[in-house]
MARBA-3410 file (N, C-alpha, C, O; in Angstrom, 1 decimal):
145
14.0,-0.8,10.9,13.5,-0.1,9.7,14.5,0.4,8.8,15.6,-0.3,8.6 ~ 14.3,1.5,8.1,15.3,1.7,6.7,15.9,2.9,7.0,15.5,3.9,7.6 ~ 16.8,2.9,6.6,17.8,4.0,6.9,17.5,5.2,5.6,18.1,5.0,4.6 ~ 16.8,6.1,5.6,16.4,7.1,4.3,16.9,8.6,4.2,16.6,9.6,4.9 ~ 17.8,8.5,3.0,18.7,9.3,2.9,17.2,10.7,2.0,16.6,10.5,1.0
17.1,11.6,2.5,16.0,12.3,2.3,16.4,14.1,2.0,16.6,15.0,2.8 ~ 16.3,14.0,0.6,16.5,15.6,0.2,15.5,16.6,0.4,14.3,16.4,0.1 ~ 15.9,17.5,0.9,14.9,18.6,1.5,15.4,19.9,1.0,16.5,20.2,0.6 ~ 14.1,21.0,0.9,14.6,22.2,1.1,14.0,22.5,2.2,12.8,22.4,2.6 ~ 15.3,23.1,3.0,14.9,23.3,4.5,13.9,24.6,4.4,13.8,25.4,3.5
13.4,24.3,5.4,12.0,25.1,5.8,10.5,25.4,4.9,9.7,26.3,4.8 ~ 10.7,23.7,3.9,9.7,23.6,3.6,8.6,22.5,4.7,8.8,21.4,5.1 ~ 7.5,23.4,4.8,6.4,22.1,5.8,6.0,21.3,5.1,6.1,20.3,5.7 ~ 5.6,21.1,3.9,5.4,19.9,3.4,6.4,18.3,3.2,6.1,17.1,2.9 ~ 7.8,18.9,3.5,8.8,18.3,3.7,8.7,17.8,5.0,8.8,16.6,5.4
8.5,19.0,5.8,9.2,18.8,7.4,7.6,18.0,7.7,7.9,17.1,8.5 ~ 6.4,18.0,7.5,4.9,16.8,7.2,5.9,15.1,6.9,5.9,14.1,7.6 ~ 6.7,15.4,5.7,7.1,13.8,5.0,7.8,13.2,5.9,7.7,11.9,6.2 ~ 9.0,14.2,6.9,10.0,13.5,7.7,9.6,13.0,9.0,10.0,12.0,9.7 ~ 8.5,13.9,9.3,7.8,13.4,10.9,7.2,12.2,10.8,7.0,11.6,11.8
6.7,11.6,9.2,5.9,10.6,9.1,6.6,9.3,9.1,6.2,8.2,9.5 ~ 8.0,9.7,8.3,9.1,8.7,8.3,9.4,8.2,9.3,9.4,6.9,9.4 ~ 10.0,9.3,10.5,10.3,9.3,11.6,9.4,8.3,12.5,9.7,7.4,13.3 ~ 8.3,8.9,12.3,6.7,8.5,13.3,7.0,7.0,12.7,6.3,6.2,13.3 ~ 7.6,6.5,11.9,7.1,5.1,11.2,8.2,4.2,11.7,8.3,3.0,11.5
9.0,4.8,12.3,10.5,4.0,12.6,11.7,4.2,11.9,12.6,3.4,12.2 ~ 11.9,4.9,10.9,12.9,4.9,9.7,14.1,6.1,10.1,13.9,7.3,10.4 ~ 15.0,5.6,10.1,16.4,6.4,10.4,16.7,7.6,9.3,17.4,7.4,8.3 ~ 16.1,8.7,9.7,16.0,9.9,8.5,17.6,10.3,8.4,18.3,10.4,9.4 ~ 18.2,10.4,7.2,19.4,11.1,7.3,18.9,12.4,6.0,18.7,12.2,4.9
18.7,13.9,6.6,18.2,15.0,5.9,19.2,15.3,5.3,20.2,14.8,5.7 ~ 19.3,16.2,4.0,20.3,16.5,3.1,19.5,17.4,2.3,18.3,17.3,2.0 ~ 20.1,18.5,2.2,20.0,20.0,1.5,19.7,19.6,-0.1,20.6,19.1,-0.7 ~ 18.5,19.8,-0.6,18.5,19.6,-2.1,19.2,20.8,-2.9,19.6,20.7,-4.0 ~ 19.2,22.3,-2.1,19.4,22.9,-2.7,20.8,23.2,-3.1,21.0,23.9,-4.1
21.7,22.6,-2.1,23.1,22.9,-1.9,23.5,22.0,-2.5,24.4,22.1,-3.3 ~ 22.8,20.6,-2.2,23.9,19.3,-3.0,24.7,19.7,-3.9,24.2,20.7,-4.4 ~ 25.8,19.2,-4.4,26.5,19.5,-5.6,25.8,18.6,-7.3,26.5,18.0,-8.1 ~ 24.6,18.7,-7.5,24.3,17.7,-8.2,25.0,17.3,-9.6,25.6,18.3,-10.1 ~ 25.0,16.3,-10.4,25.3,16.2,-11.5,24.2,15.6,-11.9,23.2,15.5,-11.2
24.4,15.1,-13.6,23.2,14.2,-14.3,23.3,12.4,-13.7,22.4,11.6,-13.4 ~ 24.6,12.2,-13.5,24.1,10.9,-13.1,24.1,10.6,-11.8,24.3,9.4,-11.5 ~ 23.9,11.6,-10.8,23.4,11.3,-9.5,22.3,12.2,-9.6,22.2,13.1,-8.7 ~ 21.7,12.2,-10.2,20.1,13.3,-10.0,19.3,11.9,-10.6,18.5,11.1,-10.0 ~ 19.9,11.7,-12.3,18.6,11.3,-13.1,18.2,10.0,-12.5,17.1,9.6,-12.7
19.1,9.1,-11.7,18.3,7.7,-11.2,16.8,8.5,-10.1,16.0,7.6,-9.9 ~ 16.5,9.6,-9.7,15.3,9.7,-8.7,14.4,9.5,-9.7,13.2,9.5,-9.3 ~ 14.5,9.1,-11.1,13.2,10.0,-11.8,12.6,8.7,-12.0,11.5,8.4,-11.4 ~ 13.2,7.7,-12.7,12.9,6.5,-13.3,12.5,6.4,-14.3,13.0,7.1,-15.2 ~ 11.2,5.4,-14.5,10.2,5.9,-15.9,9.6,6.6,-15.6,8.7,6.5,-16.5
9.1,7.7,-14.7,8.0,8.8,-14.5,8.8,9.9,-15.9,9.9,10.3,-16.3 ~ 7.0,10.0,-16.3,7.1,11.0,-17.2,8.1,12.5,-16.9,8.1,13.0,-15.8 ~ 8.7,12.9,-17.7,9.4,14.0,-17.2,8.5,15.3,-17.0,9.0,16.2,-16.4 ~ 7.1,15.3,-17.4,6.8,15.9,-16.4,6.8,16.0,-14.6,6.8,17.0,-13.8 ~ 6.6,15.0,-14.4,6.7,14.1,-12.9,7.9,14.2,-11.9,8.1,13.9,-10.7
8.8,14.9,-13.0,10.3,15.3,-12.5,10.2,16.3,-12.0,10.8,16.2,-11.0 ~ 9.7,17.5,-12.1,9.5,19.2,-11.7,8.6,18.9,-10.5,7.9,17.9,-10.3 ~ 9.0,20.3,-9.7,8.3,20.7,-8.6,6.9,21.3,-9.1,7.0,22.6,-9.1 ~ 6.0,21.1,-9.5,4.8,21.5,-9.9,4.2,23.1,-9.5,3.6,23.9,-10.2 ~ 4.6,23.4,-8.0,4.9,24.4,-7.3,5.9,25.4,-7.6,6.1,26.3,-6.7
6.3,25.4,-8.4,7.9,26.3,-8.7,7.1,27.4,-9.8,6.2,27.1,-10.6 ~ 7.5,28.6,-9.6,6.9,29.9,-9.9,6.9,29.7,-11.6,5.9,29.8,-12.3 ~ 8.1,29.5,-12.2,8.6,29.6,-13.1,7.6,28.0,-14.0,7.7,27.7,-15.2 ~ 7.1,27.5,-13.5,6.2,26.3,-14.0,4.7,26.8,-14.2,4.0,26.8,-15.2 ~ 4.5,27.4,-12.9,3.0,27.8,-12.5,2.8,29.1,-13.5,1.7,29.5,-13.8
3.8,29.8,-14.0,3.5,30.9,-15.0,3.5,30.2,-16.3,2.9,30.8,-17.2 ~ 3.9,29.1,-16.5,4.3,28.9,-17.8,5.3,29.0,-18.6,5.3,28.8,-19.8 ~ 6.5,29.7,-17.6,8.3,30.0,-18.3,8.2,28.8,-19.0,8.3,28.5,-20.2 ~ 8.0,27.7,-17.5,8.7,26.5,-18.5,7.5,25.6,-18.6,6.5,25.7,-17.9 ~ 7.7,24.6,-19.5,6.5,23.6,-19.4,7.4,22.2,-19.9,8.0,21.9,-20.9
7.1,21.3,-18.5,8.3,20.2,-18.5,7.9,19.0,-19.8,8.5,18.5,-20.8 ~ 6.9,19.0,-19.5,6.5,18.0,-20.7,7.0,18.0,-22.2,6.9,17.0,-22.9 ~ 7.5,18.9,-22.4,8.1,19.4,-23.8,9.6,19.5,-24.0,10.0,20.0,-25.0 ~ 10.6,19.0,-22.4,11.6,18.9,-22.6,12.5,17.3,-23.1,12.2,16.1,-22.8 ~ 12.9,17.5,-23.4,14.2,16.2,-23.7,14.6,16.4,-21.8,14.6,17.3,-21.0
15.0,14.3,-21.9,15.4,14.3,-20.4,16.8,15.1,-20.0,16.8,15.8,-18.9 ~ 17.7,15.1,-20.8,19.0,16.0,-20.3,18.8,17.0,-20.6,19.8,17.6,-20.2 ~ 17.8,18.1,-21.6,17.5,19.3,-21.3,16.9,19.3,-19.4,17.7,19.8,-18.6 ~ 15.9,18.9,-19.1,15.2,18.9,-18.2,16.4,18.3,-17.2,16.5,19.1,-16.2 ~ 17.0,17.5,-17.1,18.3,17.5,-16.1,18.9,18.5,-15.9,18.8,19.1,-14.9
19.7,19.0,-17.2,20.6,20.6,-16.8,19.7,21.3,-16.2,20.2,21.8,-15.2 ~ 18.1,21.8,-16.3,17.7,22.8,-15.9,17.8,22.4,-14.4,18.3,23.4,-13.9 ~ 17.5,21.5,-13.6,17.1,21.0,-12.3,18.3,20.9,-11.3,18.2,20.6,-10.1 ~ 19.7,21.2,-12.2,21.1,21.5,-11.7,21.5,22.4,-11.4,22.3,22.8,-10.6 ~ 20.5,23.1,-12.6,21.2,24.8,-12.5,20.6,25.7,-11.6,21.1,26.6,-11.0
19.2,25.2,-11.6,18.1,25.5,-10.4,17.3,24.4,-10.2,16.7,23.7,-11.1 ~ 17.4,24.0,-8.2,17.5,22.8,-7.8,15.5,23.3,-7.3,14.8,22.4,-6.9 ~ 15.1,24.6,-7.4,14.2,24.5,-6.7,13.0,24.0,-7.7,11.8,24.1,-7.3 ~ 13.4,23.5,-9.0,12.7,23.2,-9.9,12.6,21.8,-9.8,11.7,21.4,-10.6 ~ 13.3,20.5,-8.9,13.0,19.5,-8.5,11.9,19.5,-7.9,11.2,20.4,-7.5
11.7,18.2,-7.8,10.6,17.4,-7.2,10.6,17.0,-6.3,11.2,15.9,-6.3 ~ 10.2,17.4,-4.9,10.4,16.9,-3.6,9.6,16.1,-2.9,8.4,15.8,-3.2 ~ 10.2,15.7,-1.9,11.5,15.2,-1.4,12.0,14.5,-2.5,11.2,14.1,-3.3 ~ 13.6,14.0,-2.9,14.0,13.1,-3.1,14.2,11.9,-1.7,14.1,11.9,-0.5 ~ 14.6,11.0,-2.5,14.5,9.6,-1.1,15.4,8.6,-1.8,15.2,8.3,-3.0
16.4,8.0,-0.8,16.9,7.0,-1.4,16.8,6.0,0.0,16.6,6.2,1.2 ~ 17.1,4.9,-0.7,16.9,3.2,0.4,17.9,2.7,0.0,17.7,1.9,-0.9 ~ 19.2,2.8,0.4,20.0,1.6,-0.3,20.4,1.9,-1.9,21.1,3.0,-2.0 ~ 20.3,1.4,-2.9,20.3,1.8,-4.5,19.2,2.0,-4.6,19.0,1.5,-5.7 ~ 18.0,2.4,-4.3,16.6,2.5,-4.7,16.7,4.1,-4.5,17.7,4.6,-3.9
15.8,4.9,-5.0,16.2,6.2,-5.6,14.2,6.3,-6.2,13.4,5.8,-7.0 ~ 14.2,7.2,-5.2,12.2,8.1,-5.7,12.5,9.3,-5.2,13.2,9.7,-4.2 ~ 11.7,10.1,-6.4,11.3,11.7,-6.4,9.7,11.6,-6.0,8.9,10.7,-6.3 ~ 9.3,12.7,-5.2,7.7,13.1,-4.6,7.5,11.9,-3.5,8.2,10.9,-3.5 ~ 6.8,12.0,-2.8,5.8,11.8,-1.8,4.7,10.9,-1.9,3.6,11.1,-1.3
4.9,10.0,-2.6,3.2,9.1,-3.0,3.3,8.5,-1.8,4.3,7.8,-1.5 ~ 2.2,8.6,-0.7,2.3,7.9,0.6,1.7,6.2,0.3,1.7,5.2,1.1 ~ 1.4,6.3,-0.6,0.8,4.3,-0.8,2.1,3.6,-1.4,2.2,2.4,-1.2 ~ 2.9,4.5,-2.1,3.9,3.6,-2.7,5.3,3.8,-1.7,6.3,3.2,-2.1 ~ 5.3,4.6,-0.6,6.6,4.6,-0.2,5.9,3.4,0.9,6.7,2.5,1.0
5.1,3.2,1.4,4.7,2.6,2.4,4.6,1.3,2.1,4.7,0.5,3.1 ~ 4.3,0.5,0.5,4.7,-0.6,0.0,5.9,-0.6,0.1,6.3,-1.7,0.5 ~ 7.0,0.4,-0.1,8.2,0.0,-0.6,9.0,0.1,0.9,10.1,-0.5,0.8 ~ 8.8,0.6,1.9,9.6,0.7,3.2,8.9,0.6,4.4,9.4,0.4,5.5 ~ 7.3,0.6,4.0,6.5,0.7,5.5,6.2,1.9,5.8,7.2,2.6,5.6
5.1,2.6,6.4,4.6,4.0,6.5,3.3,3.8,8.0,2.3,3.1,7.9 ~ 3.7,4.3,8.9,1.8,4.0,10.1,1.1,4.6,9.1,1.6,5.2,8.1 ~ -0.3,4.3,9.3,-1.4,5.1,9.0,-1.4,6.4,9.6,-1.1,6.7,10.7 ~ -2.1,7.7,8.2,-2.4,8.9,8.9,-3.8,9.3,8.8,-4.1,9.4,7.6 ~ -4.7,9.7,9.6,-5.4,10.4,9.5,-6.0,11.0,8.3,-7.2,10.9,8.1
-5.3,11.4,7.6,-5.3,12.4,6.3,-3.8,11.9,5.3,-2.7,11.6,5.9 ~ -4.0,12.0,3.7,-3.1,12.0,3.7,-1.9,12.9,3.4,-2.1,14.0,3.1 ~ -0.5,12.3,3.6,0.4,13.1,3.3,1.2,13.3,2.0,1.8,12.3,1.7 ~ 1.3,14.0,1.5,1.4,14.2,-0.3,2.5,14.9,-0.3,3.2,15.1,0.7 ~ 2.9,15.3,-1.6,4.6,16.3,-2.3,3.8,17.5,-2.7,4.4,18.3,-3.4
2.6,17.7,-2.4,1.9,19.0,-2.9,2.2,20.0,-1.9,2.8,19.5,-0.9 ~ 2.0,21.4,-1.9,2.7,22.4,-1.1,1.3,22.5,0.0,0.2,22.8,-0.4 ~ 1.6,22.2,1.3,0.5,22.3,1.8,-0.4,23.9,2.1,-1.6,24.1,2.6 ~ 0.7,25.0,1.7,0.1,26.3,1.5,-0.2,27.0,0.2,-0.2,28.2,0.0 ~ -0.5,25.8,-0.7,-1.0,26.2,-2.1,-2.1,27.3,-1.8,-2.6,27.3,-0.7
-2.7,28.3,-2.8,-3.7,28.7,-2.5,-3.5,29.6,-1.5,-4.5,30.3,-1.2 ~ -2.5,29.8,-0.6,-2.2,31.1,0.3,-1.6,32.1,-0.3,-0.4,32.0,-0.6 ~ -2.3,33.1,-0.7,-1.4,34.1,-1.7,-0.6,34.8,-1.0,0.2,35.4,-1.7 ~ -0.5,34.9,0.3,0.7,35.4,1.0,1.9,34.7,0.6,2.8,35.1,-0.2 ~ 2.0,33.6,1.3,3.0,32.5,1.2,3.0,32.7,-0.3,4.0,33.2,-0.5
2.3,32.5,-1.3,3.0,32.3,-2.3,3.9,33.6,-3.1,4.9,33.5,-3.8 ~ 3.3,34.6,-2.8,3.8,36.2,-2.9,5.7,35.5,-2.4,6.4,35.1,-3.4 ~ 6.3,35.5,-1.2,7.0,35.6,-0.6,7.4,34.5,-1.1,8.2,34.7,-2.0 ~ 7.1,33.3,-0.9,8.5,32.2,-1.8,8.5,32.9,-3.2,9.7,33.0,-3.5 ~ 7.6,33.4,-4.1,8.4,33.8,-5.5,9.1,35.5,-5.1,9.6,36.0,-6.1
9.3,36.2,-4.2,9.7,37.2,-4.3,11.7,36.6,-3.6,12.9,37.0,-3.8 ~ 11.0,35.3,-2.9,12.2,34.9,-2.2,13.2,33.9,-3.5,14.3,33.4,-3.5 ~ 12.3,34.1,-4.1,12.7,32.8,-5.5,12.8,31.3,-5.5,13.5,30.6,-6.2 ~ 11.6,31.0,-4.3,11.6,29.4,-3.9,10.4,29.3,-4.7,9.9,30.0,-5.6 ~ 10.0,27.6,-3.9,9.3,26.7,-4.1,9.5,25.7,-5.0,8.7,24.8,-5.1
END
């Protein structure tokens, strides 16, 4: 199977959901800190592709969900610096195969593109504790998501 170089913020479960599934599928996970990487613009902007720049943001990130920022209205290297300067405003997981390079979780298109088992239910880049106002209290007091 594929060897997948896979950006994470540790101790998110929607992440640690994406890698069991990889894992469960045959795929040699190599995990990597999104939040520590040293990023620049030209090893970030290949995850994005043609997805709209909104599609680039963590949809989940405090600072989105209030309305600080609203991605759709940035220029792509505006919207790059911001995602440098704070990484928890990416879009997770990132994933690379080789030179191939995706941002989010689409479980029908990573499974065209590397192979995926079937699950039960599916597995998504949405936060699976959306809608818990505890959890969400605590990642914005903690300054995640």
């Amino acid at each position: 199977m594929a060897r997948v170089i896979f950006y994470e913020k540790p101790g998110c479960a929607g992440n640690a959901r994406q890698k069991s599934l990889l894992i469960a599928s045959g795929h040699d996970v190599d995990t990597r800190n999104l939040l520590t990487t040293p990023w620049d613009a030209t090893m970030l902007r290949p995850f994005f592709g043609e997805k709209p720049i909104a599609q680039w943001f963590n949809a989940s990130s405090p600072r989105i969900k209030n309305g600080e920022l609203r991605p759709a209205e940035l220029k792509p290297e505006v919207a790059i610096a911001m995602m440098i300067e704070d990484p928890l405003l990416i879009r997770r997981p990132l994933l690379q195969v080789g030179e191939r390079r995706e941002s989010g979780f689409d479980q029908a298109r990573i499974a065209d593109w590397i192979g995926l088992k079937p699950t039960p239910r599916p597995v998504t880049d949405s936060c699976p504790k959306d809608g818990d106002t505890a959890h969400a209290a605590a990642c914005k007091a903690a300054g995640e998501n």
